[in-house]
BAMARMI-443072 format. One record per residue: x, y, z of N, C-alpha, C, O in turn; residue in one letter. Coordinates in steps of 0.05 Angstrom, whole numbers, plus 5000, padded with zeros to 4 digits. Each point is the difference from the previous one (the first is absolute). Example, Ala and Ser with C-alpha at 12.3 -4.5 7.8 and 13.67 -1.06 7.14 Angstrom:
BEGIN
526448865156498250245000501850245000502150005013A497250214973501650245001498550225014501050225004S
//
This chain:
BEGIN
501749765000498350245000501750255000501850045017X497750124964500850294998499350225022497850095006X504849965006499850335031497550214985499950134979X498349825043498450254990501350294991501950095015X497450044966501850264998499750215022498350005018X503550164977498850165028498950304984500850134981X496449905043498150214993501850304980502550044998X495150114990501950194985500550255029501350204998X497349725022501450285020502949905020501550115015X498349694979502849935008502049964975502150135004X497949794979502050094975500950365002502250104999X495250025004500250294999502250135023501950154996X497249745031502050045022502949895000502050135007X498049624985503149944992501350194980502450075003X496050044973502450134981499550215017502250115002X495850065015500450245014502650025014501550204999X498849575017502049995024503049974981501950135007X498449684968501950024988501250224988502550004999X495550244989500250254996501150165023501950164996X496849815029501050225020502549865010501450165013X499649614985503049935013502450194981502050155002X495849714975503450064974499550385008501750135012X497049924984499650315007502250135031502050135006X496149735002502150035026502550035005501350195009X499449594984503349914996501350174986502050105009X496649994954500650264995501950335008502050134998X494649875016500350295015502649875028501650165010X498449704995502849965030502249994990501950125009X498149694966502850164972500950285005501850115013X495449984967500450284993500750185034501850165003X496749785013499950195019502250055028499950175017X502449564978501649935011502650224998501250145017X499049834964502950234994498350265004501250185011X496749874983499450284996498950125035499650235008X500149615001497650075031502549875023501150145017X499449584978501549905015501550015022500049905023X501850344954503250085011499650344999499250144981X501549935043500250335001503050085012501149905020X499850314965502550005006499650275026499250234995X501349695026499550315026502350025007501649824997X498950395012502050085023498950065033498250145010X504449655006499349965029501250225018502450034996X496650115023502350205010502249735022499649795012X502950404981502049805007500849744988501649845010X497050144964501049764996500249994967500749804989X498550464997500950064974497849864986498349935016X501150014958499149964983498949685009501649885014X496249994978499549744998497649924990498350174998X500749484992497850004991498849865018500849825016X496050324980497349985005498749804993498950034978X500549705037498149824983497449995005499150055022X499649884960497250085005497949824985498250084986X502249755017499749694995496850074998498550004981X500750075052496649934996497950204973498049914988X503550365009498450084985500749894972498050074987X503849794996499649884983498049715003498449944982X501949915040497149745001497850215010497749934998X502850305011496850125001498850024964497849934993X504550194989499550074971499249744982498949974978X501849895037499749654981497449955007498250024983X501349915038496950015007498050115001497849895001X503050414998498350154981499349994972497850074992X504149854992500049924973498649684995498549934982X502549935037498249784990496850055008498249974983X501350095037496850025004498850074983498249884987X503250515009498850034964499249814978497949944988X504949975011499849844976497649775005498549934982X501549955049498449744996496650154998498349864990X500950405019497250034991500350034976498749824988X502750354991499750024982499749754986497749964992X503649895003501149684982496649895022498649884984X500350125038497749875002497950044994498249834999X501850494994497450164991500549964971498150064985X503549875006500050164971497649934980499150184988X499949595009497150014987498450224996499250104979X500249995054498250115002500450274990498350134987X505049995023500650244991499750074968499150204991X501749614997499649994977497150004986499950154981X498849775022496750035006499950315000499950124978X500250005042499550195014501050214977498650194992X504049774999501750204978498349984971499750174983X499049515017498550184974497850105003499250164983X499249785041497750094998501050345002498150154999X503449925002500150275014501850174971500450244996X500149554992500450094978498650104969500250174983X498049555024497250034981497950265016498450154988X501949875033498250295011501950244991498850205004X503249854988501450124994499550094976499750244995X500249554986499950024966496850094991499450124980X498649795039498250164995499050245019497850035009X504150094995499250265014503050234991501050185013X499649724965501850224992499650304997501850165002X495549914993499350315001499350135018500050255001X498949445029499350175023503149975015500650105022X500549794967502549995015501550314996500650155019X499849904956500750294987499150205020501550135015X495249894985500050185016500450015037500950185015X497949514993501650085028502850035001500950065022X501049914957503050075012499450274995500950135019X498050044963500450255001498750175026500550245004X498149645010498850065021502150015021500550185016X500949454981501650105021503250134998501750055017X498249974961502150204993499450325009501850145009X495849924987499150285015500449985022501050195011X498249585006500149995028502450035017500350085023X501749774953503449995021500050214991501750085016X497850154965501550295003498650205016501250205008X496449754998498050105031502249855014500550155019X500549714983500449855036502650154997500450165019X502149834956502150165006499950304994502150125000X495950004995500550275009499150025032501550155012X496449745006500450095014501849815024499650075023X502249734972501949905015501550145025500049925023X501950404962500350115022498950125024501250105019X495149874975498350245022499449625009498150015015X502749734981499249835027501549925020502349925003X495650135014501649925034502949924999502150115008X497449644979502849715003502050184974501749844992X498550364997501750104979502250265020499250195013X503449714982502050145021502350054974499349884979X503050275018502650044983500149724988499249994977X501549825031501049754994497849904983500649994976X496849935031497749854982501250254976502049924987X497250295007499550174979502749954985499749924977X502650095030503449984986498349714989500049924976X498949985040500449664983496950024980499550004976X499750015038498050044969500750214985498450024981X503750175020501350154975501449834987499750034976X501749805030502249814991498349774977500649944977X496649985043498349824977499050154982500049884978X498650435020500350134980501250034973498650034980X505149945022501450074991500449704981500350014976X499649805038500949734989496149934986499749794987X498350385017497549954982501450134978500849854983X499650395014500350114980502249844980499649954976X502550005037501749814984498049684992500749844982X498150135026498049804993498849964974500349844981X497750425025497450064981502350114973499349934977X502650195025502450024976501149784990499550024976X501749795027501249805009497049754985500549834983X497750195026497249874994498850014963499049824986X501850465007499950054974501949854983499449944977X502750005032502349814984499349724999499749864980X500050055050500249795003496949874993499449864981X499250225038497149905004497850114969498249874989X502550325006498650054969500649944980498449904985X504450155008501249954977501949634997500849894980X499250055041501149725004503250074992501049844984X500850385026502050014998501849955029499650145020X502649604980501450015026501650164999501849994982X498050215036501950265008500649925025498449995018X504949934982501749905024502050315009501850025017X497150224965502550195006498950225009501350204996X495749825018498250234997501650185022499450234995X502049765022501650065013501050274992499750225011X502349674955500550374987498450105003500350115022X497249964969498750194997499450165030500350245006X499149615003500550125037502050125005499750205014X502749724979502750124999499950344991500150225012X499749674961500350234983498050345006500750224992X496749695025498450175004501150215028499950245005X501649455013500950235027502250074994500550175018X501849834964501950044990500050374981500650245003X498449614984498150304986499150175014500650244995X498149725021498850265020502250055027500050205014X501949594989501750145018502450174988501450155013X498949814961502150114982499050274996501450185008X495849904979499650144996499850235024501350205003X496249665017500450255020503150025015500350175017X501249724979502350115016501750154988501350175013X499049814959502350154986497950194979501050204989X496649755007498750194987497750185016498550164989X501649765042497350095018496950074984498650205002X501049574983497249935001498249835017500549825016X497650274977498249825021498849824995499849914977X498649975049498849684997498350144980501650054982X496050035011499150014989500350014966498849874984X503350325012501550064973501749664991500249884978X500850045050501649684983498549834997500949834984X496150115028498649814999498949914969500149774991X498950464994500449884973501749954982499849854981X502150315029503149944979500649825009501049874982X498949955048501449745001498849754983501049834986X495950235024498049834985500349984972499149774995X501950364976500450094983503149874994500849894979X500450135042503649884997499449735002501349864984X497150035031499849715010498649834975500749784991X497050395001499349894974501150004982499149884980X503950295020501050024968502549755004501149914981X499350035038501549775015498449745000501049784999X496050285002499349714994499849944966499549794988X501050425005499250044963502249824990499949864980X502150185036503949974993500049665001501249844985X497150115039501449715011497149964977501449974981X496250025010498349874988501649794978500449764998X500250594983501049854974501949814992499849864980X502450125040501949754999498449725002500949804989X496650195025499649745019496849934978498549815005X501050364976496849964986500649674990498249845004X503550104989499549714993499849775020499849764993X500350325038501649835019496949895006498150094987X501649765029497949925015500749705016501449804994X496850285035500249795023502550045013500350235010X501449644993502149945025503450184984501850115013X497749844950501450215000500250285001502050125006X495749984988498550305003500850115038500750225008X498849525010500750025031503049965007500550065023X501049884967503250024991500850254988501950125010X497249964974501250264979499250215023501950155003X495749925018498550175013501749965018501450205006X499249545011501150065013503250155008500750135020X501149764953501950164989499950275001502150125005X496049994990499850204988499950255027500750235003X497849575016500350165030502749975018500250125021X501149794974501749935011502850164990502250035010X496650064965503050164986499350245002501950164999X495949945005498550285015501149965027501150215007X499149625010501150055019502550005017500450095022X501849754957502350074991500150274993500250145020X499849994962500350174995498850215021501350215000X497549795011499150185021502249955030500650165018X500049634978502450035018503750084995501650075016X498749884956501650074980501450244995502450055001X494650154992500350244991500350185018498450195000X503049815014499950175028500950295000499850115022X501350074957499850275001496750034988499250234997X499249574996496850204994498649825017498050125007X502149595008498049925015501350065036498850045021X503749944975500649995031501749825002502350025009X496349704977501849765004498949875025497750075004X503049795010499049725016499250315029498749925019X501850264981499450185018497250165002498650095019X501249894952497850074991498450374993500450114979X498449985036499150244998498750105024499449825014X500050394994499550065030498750334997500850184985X498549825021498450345017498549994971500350184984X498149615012498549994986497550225003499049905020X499150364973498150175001498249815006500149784991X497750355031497749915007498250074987500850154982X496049795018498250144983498550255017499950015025X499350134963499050235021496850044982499049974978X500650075040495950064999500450204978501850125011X497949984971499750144975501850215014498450175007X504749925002501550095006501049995029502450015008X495249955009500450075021502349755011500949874981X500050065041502049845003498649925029498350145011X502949565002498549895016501750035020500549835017X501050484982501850025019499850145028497750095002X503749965020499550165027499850294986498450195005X503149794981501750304986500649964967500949804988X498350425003499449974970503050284985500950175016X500049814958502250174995497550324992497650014995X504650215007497450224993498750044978501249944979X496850165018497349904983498949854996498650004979X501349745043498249725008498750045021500550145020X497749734974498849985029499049665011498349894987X502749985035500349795011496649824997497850045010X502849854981496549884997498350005024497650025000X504349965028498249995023498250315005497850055010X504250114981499450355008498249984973497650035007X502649954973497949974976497349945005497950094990X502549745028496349915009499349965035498749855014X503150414991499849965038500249745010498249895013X503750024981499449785017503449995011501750104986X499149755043502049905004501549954998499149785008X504250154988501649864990500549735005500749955023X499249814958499249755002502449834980500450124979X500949665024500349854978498149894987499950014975X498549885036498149944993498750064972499749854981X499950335020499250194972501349934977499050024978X503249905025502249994973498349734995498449954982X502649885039498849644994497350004992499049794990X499850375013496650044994499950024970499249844983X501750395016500750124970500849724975498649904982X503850055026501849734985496949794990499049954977X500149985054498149825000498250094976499849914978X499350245032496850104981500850014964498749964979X504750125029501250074965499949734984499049964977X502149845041500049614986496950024987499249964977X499350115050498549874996498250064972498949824987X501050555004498650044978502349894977499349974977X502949995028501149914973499049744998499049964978X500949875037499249714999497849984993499349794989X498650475016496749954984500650054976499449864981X501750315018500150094971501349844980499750054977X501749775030502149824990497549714996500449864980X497750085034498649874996497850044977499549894978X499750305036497950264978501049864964498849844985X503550295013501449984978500149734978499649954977X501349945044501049725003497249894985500049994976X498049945039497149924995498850094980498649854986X502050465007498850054976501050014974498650104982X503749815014502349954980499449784993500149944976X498749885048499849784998497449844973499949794987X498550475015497349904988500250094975498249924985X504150285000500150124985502249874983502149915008X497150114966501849824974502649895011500649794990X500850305027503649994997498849795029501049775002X497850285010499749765021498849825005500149875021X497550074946500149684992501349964983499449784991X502250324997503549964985501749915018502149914991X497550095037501949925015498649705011501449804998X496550195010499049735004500149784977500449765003X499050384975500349804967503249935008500949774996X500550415014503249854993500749805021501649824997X497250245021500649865025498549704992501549804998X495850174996498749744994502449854974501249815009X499350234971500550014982501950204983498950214992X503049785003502250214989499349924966499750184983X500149505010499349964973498050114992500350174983X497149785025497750005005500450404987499850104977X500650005044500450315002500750104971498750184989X502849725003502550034971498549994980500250174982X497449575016498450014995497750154981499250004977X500250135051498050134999500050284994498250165004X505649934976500550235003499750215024498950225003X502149665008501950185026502049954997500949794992X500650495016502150044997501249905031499050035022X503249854970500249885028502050145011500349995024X501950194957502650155003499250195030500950035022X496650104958498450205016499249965021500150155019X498849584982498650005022502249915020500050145021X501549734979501849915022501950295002501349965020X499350214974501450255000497750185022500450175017X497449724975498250275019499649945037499950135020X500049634971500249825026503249985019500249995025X501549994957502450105007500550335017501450045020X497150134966500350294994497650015028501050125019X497049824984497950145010500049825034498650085019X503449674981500049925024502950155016500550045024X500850004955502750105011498950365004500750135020X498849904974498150365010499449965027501850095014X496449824997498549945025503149935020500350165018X501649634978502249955014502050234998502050015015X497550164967501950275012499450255004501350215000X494949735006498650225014500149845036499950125021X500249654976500549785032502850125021500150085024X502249874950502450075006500750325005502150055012X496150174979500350275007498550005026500550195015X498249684991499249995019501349925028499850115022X501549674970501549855022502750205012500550055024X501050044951501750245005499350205017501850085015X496250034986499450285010498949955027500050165018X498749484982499449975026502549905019500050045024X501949844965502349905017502050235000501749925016X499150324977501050174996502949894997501850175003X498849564992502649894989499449704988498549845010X503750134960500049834978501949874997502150124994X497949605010503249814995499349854984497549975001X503749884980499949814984499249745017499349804987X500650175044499149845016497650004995499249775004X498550414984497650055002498249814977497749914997X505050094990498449894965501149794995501750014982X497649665034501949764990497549795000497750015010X503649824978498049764984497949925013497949944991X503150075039497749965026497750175000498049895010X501850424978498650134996498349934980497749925007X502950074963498749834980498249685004497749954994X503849945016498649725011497950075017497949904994X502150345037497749985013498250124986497749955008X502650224968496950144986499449874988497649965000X504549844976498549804995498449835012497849984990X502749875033498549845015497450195012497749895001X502550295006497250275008498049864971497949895006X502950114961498150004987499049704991497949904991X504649995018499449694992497749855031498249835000X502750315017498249915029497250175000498149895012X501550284980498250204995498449844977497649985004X503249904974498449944980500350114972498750214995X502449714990500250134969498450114991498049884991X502250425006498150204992498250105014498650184990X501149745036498350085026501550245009502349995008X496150244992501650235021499050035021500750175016X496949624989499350035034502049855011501250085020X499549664966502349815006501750085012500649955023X501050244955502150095005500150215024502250055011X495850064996499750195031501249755014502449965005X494849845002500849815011502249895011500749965023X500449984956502449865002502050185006501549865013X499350334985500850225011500249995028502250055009X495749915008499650025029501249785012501250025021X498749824969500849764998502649985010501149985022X499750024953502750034990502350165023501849945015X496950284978502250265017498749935029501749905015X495650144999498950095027500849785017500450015025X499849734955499549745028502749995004500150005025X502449994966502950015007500450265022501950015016X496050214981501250205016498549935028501050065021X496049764975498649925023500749875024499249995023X503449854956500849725014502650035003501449814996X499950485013501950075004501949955034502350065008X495449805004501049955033500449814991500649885021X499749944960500949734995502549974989500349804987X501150325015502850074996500849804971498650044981X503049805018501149884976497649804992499849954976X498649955039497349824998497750194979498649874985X501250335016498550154986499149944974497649964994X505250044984500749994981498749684990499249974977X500849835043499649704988497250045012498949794993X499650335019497350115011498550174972497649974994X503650134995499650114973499849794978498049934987X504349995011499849734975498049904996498749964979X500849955054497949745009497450114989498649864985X500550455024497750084986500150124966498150124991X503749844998499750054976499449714984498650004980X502749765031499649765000495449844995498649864986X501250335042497849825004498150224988497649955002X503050274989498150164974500149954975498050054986X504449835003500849854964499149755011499649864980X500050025037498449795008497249914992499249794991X499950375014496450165012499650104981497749954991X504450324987499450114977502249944985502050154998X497749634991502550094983499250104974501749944983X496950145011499850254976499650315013499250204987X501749795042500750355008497349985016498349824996X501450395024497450105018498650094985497650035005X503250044975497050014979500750014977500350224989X500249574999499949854972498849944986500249784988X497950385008497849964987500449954956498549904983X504250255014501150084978497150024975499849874979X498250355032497450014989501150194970501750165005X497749824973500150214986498850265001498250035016X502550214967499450195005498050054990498450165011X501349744968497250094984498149754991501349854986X496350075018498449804998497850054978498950214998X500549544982498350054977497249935023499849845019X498050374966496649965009499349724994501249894982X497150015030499149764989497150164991498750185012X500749714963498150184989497549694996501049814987X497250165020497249804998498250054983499150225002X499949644978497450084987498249915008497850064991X
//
């Protein structure tokens, strides 16, 4: 006689438990050299290492449990992903409009951020910071997420914008205002430059040539050191001033101090208010833009290329064009980002602009969702807020981060909102 087989919820629990060992064992690999060993210094006794054995089997066992609900649920999760997917595919128009709803809503919630209770210097610097890395997003989103181009070097253009405006106002004393379009304008004629070499490239070489291409911008920015500074960089960078006034105690004569301008106090505060409120209308407006470019010829020229580059060629589009505008009109936005970042840090190093920078905005649009600019808010907060959240966690933080970027490409892996809906939809017409 033939062993009865065994039931399918015990088959299910064996490969669960087999999943969460090998998993396990994994992460106590990985987490051994990295968590393990801490190198401290003892008073009196000089330098020595730290073992720390338990929080790596705390990390293994955390990782296998994960893994064993996941590998036990997974049926069901899966279930669950299409049904939620097929509710998805037919609610594409009411979907359109609740994101635009709640797209109004996060710019209601961040304008009034600084007047709530729990909002102090620190919250506001850091949601200036996610600001700054949206805007490099929703720029950054037009290359990648519209046009289906990998841009590994978006980095220059960031470069080139705080570069530009610290060059200019220091040796020519213009202002934020006066460099903000000339940088935007420089950055695009820089993405015009790197387009045309790379129009034949596509996929992983197109993300090779880009990435090159940032990297010798930043060479050279450390290189050229009678016009950039060199690895020292640039310093007494100009602040922005309220349509002259200056956010200062004391203003030079014929100013008048923004506080004495509107009776009020003298505050830092004011300046960080200012900065804040400044991200924040460039970042609408950068969306604004963004969205409505989007619906208009050149930005289903950019979705045709992205589905299909043959296809596109096709259909007479010009594809030279269109990958040059997309080039041109995402690198604009990254050196209206970068005039920004300058005037808010009031100093520029070639430290500022390295591959690590490019990779996290990429990941902002790839975690956000291709072509999503609520996404890309999203992911933004994400991205930049929870590393700064999880800052009492000293070197743990960082693998506290992974872990949640992990179990969101998990959960979404087509981005927090991946919907990749088109822009324009034919009527269904009935007789």
């Amino acid at each position: 006689m033939q062993a009865s087989s065994a039931s399918p919820v015990t088959d299910r629990l064996r490969a669960a438990l087999r999943e969460a060992a090998i998993a396990g064992i994994i992460m106590i690999g990985i987490a051994l050299p990295l968590v393990g060993f801490r190198l401290q210094e003892t008073p009196g006794q000089g330098l020595g290492i730290a073992y720390r054995f338990d929080q790596v089997v705390i990390a293994g066992v955390v990782v296998a449990i994960g893994r064993f609900l996941v590998a036990l649920f997974r049926p069901e999760l899966q279930q669950l992903r299409g049904r939620l997917a097929q509710g998805g595919a037919r609610t594409v128009r009411g979907g359109r409009v609740s994101q635009t709803a709640i797209g109004i809503a996060a710019c209601l919630l961040a304008f009034a951020l600084p007047f709530l209770p729990i909002a102090d210097r620190y919250i506001v610097d850091t949601a200036t910071t996610v600001l700054i890395y949206t805007m490099l997003g929703l720029g950054l989103n037009i290359v990648v997420g519209l046009a289906g181009l990998l841009d590994l070097g978006y980095v220059a253009f960031y470069a080139i914008g705080a570069y530009s405006f610290a060059l200019l106002a220091t040796h020519y004393d213009f202002s934020f205002w006066m460099c903000l379009p000339i940088a935007g304008v420089m950055a695009a004629f820089l993405g015009i430059i790197l387009g045309f070499p790379v129009l034949r490239l596509r996929g992983d070489y197109l993300a090779i040539v880009t990435l090159g291409f940032g990297e010798i911008i930043r060479i050279i920015l450390i290189n050229w050191g009678a016009l950039t500074g060199g690895p020292n960089g640039i310093t007494n960078i100009p602040r922005p001033s309220f349509f002259g006034a200056p956010f200062t105690r004391t203003a030079a004569e014929g100013e008048v101090p923004f506080h004495e301008l509107f009776g009020l106090s003298f505050s830092s505060m004011h300046r960080v208010l200012f900065l804040y409120y400044l991200i924040l209308v460039l970042v609408v407006l950068t969306a604004v833009i963004a969205a409505r470019l989007r619906r208009l010829p050149i930005g289903r020229a950019w979705e045709a290329l992205r589905e299909d580059e043959v296809a596109c060629r096709a259909l007479g589009v010009n594809a030279t064009r269109v990958k040059l505008s997309a080039f041109a009109i995402g690198a604009m936005f990254g050196g209206f980002a970068g005039t920004f970042f300058a005037t808010r840090q009031g100093f520029i190093s070639p430290e500022s602009f390295t591959f690590i920078e490019s990779a996290l905005v990429l990941a902002i649009v790839v975690l956000g969702g291709m072509g999503s600019q609520l996404g890309v808010a999203l992911a933004a907060i994400i991205v930049v807020a929870l590393p700064e959240m999880t800052r009492e966690f000293a070197e743990l933080r960082m693998l506290l981060f992974g872990a949640a970027m992990v179990l969101v490409m998990v959960w979404r892996p087509r981005g927090l909102i991946g919907t990749r809906r088109p822009s324009v939809t034919l009527a269904r017409f009935t007789s």
